[in-house]
C-alpha positions, 0 to 999 in steps of 0.5 A, spaced: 522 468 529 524 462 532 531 462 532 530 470 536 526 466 540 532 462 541 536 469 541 533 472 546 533 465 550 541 464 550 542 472 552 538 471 557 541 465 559 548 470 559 545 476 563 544 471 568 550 468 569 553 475 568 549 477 574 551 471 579 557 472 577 558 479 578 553 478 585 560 474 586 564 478 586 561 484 589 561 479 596 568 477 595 570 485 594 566 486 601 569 481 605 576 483 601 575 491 604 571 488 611 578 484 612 583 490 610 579 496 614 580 491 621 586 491 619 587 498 619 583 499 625 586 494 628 593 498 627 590 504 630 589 503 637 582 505 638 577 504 645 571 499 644 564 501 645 565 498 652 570 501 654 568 508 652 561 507 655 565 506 662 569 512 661 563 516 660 560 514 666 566 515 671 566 521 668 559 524 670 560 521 676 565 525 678 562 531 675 556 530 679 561 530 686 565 536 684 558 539 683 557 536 690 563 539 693 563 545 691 555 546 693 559 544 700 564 548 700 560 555 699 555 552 704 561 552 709 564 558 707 557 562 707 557 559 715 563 561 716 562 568 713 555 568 718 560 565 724 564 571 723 559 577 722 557 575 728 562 575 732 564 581 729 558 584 731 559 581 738 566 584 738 563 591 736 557 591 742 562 589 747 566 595 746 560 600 746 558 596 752 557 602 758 562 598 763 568 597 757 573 601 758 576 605 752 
């Protein structure tokens, strides 16, 4: 009985070195593949987060102007339109006036 006792002691013992040293190796595998993946990443010319947040905001800037635009450009071209309506209108009463000669 002792000497299982002792057995299953000693196995213990293995399994926990074995256990350390596989904890060992995992974090060596990690930085080994975090080290080649900015490498790669590295090579790949990308945009930082940064980089991109400031495009994004130039982007919705200019969005919203042109929105802005094109609100004034149908505004002017509604009063242009209403501009020459009304003279349209003015042109046709001055031909149908009593003292206009046709």
């Amino acid at each position: 009985m002792q000497s299982q006792n002792r057995f299953f002691d000693d196995l213990a013992r293995v399994a926990a070195g074995a256990l350390g040293t596989l904890s060992g190796v995992k974090t060596e595998v990690e930085a080994r593949l975090r080290d080649q993946l900015e490498r790669v990443l590295a090579g790949m010319d990308l945009v930082s987060r940064d980089e991109f947040e400031a495009v994004k905001a130039m982007a919705a800037k200019a969005r919203s102007e042109q929105d802005d635009l094109i609100n004034r450009v149908a505004d002017l071209e509604s009063r242009l339109a209403a501009l020459s309506a009304g003279q349209a209108k003015e042109c046709a009463e001055g031909e149908d006036s009593p003292g206009s000669t046709s």
